[in-house]
Structures are given as structure tokens and as C-alpha cells.
N, C-alpha and C positions, 0 to 999 in steps of 0.2 A: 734641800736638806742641809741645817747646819753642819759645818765639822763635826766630828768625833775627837777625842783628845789623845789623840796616835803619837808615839814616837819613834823615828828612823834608825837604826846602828850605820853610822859610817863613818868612816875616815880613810886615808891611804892607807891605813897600818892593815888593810881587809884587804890590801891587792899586794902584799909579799907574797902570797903561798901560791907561789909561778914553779910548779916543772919545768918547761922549756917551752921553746916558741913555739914546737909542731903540737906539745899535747894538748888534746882536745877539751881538757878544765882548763879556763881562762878568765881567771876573776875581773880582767876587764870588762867581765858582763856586768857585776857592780857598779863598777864608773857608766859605764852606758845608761844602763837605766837610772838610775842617780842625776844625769845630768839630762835624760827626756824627761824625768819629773821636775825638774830644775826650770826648763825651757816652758813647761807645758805649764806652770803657777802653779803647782797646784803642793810643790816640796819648797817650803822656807826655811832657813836658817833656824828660826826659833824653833821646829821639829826635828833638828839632827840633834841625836846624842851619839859623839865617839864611842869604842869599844874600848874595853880595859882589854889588860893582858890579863889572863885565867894565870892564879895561881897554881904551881903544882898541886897541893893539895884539893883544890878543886877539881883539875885534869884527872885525879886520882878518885875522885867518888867514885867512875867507873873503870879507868884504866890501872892497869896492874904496875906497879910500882917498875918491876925490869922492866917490860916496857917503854916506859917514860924516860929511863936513864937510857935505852937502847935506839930511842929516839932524840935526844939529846946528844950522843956521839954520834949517830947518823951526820945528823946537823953541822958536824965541824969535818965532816967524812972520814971520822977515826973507828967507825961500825967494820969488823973483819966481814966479808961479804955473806961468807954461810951462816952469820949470825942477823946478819939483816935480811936472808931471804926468808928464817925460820918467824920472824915478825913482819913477813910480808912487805920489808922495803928492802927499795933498789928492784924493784921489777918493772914490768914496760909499763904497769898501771900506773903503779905508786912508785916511781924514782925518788931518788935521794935530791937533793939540793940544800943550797947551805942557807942555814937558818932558820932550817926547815919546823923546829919543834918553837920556838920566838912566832914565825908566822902563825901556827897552827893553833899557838897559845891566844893569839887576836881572833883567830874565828869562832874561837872558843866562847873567849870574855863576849864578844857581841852579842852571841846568845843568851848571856849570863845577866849582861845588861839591860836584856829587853825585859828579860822576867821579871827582874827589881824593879823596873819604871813599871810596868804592869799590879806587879803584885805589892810594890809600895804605894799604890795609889795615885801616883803620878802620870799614871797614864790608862786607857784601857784596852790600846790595842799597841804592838811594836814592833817593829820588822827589820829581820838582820837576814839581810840579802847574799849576808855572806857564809850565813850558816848553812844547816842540811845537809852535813856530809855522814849519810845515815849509813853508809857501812862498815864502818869502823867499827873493831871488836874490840874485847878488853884488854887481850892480847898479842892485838897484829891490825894492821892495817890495810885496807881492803879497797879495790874499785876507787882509788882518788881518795880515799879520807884516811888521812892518818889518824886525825882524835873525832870522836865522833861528840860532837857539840850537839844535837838533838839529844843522846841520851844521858849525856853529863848536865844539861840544863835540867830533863827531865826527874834525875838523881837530886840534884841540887832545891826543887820546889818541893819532893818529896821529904827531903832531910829538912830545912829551913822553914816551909812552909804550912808541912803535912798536907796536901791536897789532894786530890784525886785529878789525875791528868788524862783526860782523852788526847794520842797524838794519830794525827792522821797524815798519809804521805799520799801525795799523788804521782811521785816520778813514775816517769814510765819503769824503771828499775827497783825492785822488790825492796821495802825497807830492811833489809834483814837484821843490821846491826844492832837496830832500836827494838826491831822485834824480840829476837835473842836475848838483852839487856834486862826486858821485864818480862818474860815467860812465864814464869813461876809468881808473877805480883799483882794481886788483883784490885792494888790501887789503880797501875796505868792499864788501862785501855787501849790496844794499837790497829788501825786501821789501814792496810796499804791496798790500793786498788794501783794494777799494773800492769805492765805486757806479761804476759805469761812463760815462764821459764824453760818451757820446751825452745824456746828460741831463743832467750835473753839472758843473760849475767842479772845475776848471782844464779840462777836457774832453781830458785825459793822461794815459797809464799803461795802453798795450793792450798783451798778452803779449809782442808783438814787440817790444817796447824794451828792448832788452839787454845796452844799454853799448857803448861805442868801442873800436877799438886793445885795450892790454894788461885792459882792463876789458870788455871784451866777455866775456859769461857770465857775470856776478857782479849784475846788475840784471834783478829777477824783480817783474811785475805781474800780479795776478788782478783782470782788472772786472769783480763780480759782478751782477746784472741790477736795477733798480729791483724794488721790492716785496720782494725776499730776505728770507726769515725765518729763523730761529734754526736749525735744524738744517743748512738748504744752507750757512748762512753758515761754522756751526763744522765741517761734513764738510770745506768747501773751504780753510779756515783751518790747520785742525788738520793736516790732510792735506799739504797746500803747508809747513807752516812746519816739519815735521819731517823732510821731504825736502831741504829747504834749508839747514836745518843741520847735519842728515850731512852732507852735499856740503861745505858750505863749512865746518866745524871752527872756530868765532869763539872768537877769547882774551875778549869780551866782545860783552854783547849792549846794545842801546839801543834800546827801544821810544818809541814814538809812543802815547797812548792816545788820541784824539779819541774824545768819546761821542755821535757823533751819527749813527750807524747805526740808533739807537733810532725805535721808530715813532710818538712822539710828538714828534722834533727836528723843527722847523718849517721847513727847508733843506733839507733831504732827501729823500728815497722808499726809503728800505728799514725795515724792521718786522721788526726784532730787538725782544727785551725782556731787562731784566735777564742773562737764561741766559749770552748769548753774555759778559757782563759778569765772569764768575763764571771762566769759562773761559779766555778770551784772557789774563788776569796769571798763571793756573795753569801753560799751557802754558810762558808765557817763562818762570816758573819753574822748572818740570822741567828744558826745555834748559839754563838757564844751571848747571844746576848739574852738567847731564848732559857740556858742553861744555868748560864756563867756571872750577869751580872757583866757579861761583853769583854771578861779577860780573855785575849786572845793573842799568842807569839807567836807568829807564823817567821820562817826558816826559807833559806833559799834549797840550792840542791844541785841537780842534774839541769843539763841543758848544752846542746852542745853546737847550734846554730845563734850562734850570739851576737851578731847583727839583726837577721831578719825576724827572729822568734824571742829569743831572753827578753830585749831589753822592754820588749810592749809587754807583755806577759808580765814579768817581773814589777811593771809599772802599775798595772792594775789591782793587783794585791795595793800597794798605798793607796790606791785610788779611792779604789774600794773600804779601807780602814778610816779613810781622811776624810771622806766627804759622802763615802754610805753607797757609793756606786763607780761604777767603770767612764772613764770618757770614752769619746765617737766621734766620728771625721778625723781630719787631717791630723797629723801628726805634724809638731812644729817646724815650722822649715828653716830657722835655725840651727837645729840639730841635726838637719838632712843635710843642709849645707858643708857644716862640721865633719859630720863623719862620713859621707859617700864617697869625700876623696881617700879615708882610707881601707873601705868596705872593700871585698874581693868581690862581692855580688851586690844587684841593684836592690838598695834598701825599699822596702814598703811605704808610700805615701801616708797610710789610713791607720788610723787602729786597730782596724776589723781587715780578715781576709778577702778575699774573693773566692767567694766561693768555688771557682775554676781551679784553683792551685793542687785539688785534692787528686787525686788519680781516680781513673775510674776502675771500683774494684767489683770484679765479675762474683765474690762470693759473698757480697754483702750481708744478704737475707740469712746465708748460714751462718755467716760472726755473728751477726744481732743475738740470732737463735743461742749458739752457745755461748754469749753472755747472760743472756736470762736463763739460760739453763744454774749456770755458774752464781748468778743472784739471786736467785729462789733456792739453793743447796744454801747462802751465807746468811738467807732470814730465816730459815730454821732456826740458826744458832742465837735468835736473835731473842729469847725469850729469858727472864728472869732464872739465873741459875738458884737452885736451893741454899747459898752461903749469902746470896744477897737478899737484902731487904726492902 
């Protein structure tokens, strides 16, 4: 298959937005996978575009003005602390650090910049790995996102553009932020399929949240059960996101990747491997091209084994964008070489899992069951409401 005409966001300006050493977001999963696409041919020089810095005004389509000033004095640590817990910084999630709102303005622009190259023609597919920080609100910062760059891009194709935007999120972790943003808007469309919140942060996103007023019907949740593996996960995926998209006909689509559905992410409980990795950028492939005419900005996210899991994961999205499918076999051994000396655990030789790494889970048959219970409640909703044509 020829290429596709994709282009990458990245620069160093995408690994300032560092917490600290022990917190578990670590944008050196960007450099990682960045340079196993590097090793592996298949990411050249002529497909990186850098990120711009997001203007305030931009940051502001969605976020509220104090806000942004109240993150701005975080950044030089002159935020009084009860005023930073009231905007949800300085807590164990989302700590303060200096330069914090400069950083967050770069993760910002990189999403800002795929959409340009996308929606200016320039490209038709383009991946900011440092995006998908989807729970950011308008006025507080939530779960690691201080600005949330999925709903301020998706603001931004809406005002600039006028489009109708399907985003869909796969992290294991509820989209909430993005959800929230366009509740009420029966432009965007939002999709999160996720661990279920009886067990996991944000503890949001049960089938019945469906949007408000003129956006009622246009916001679809699948919460699929702890322990889920590869096949309920992609039956319920697969199945949900192509019912979703007939229904809703998007001029563009905008994924979320988080990789921490995997059963070695140390946050989570579900026990995918690789598979479902292969699959999930296939699919928004097919539709965007089936829908869209192939505009497609996919966003990084969640992911918090970033040796063994991020950087293959996060690779196959470009793969997938660049060349129409996933690679298989070995994994360069340049890049094994490179980083095993500073890996805490024994990196993976392959692209693909082995199958053994899963655990074996005694209540399989019942998760299955109460996913398709869960996905046949989310194809109800899946029928032409009476405001759409």
C-alpha cells in the first residue's frame, strides 16, 4: 500500500510538561515512540511538523479567562495555595511546576497544528502524541491535564472551520472533559469506550449520559467491566464506533489514543495486549476515509507503562496513518539496545504480545456478557434523532 499523506507534531517543546520524576504522566513516552518510528523507517524528517505555542486566545475558546491567568501564576509559583486547590492545581494529580502554562501552551498548539495541516489540505491524517489530555475543564484542571487540547482543537475546527467533528476516546479513563465541553452541541459527536467507573477515576461516563437541550443524542459512553480482554474489548469497539458513525456522518474525526487499557498499565484493570493496539487506528482509519474524505487528528492520552506498552502502541497509530496498516515481528534492535539500559523492566522484542502475558481471568464469560449487555443498551441510541436529517 502506498503512503497516505500524514504529518507527525513533534519537537522537544512537547516533553517540558514534566511533574516530577515519580509522577506516573511522562512525556518521555513521546521521545520513545518518536524515535521506535525513527529506527523502525517508517517516520522521516520530511513528516515532522513542530508545534506552535497556542495562543491565549486560543487556550480561551474553551478555558475561562481566571483560569488561564490562575495558571499563569501557578507557573512562576506565585498562585496562594487555596486558590490553586479551588482550580484543581497543586494537588498529588495535577502539581504545580514552573513553566507549567509555556508547557501546556505547546501541547496545546500541536493539536492545533495537526488540524491546520489536515484541514488546510496539507495533509490527511496527523498525530500529536502529545495531545489527549481530555480531562481538563473550563475551569480547573483535572487527572494530569491542565488545558485540555482535544476540546480546545475541537472549539477551534468548530469556530474556523464550521465542521461537524466525531471525537472518540479509547483510554481506559472516561473522556470526561471533552465530553462536558460539547454536551449541549449537536455538532460534535463524542464517543468514550472505557474502564467503568465503579472502579476508575473520573468514576463518569455510563450509557445514559447523553447530552442536554439541542445535544441530547450526540454523546455516546460504553463502560466496559474491569479485567476486559482483547476480543470483548474490540467486539464492543468495533461494533459501537461504526454504528456511530453512520448515525452521525462527521466532516472529521478526532481520536483520543490513551494506552492504558493494556494489562501491564499499572492504573488500571483491564488486560488488552497489543491486538486491540493494531485495531483501534485501523478502524478510525476505514471511517475517516469512509466518512471524511480521510481527515483524521488523532491525540495521544493516558498510558502509564511507557516502556513496555506506550511506545509500540503509540507507534502504530503513525503506522497505521503512513502506510494504511500496523507493522509485525521484531522490533528494532537499535532501539532495544538504546534504551534497555535505561528501562526498569525487560523491554518486549516484538510488536505483538504474547499471548501468555494476560492473566488468566476466572470471570471472563461474565465480563464478555456484561459488555454486550452494555453494547446493545448504546445501539438503541444509535438511531437518527428527529432534529437530524
Amino acid at each position: 500500500m502506498s503512503p497516505c499523506n500524514a504529518k507527525y507534531v513533534f519537537s522537544t517543546d512537547l516533553l517540558h510538561y514534566h511533574f516530577h520524576e515519580d509522577h506516573p504522566f511522562n512525556q518521555k513516552r513521546v521521545l520513545l515512540a518518536t524515535e521506535l518510528l525513527k529506527q523502525a523507517g517508517t517516520l522521516i524528517e520530511n513528516n515532522i511538523i513542530p508545534p506552535r505555542k497556542a495562543t491565549e486566545t486560543e487556550i480561551k475558546l474553551f478555558h475561562d479567562h481566571a483560569y488561564v491567568e490562575a495558571v499563569k501564576q501557578a507557573s512562576k509559583y506565585m498562585l496562594p495555595e487555596q486558590t490553586a486547590v479551588e482550580y484543581g492545581l497543586g494537588t498529588e494529580d495535577t502539581p504545580i511546576f514552573s513553566g507549567m502554562h509555556e508547557a501546556s501552551s505547546y501541547l496545546v498548539g500541536g493539536s492545533l497544528a495537526a488540524v491546520d495541516e489536515v484541514l488546510s489540505g496539507r495533509a490527511t491524517h496527523a498525530l500529536n502524541l502529545g495531545g489527549g489530555l481530555h480531562h481538563g475543564f473550563k475551569r480547573k484542571a483535572s487527572g494530569f491535564c491542565i488545558y485540555n487540547d482535544g476540546a480546545i482543537a475541537i472549539r477551534y475546527i468548530r469556530e474556523a472551520y464550521n465542521l461537524r467533528v466525531l471525537y472518540v476516546d479509547t483510554d481506559a479513563h472516561h473522556g470526561d472533559g471533552v465530553q462536558w465541553a460539547f454536551y449541549d452541541d449537536p455538532n460534535v459527536c463524542t464517543f468514550s469506550i472505557h474502564e467503568t467507573g465503579r472502579y476508575l477515576f473520573p468514576g463518569t461516563g455510563n450509557v445514559n449520559e447523553r447530552g442536554i437541550k439541542e445535544g441530547h443524542g450526540y454523546t455516546f459512553n460504553l463502560p466496559i467491566d474491569a479485567f476486559t480482554e482483547d476480543d470483548s474489548f474490540l467486539d464492543a469497539y468495533t461494533t459501537a464506533l461504526t454504528k456511530i458513525a453512520a448515525f452521525f456522518k462527521p466532516d472529521i474525526i478526532v481520536t483520543q489514543n490513551g494506552a492504558d487499557a493494556h494489562c501491564y498499565d499499572p492504573l488500571t484493570h483491564l488486560c488488552s495486549t497489543m491486538k486491540i493496539y493494531e485495531q483501534i487506528p485501523l478502524l478510525a482509519h476505514k471511517l475517516a476515509h469512509e466518512y471524511c474524505n480521510g481527515k483524521w487528528v488523532a491525540l495521544g492520552g493516558g498510558g502509564y507503562d511507557m516502556w513496555r506498552v506506550v511506545p509500540r502502541a503509540w507507534a502504530q497509530i503513525w503506522n497505521v496513518m503512513y502506510q494504511g496498516q500496523p507493522l509485525s515481528g521484531e522490533l528494532p534492535a537499535a532501539w532495544l539496545d538504546k534504551y534497555q539500559k535505561e528501562s526498569p523492566v525487560r523491554l518486549p522484542t516484538h510488536w505483538e504480545d504474547d499471548p501468555s502475558i494476560v492473566p488468566v481471568i476466572p470471570r471472563r464469560e461474565e465480563i464478555s456478557e456484561k459488555n454486550s449487555l452494555a453494547l446493545q443498551q448504546l445501539l438503541k441510541y444509535t438511531v437518527t434523532p428527529s432534529n437530524q436529517t
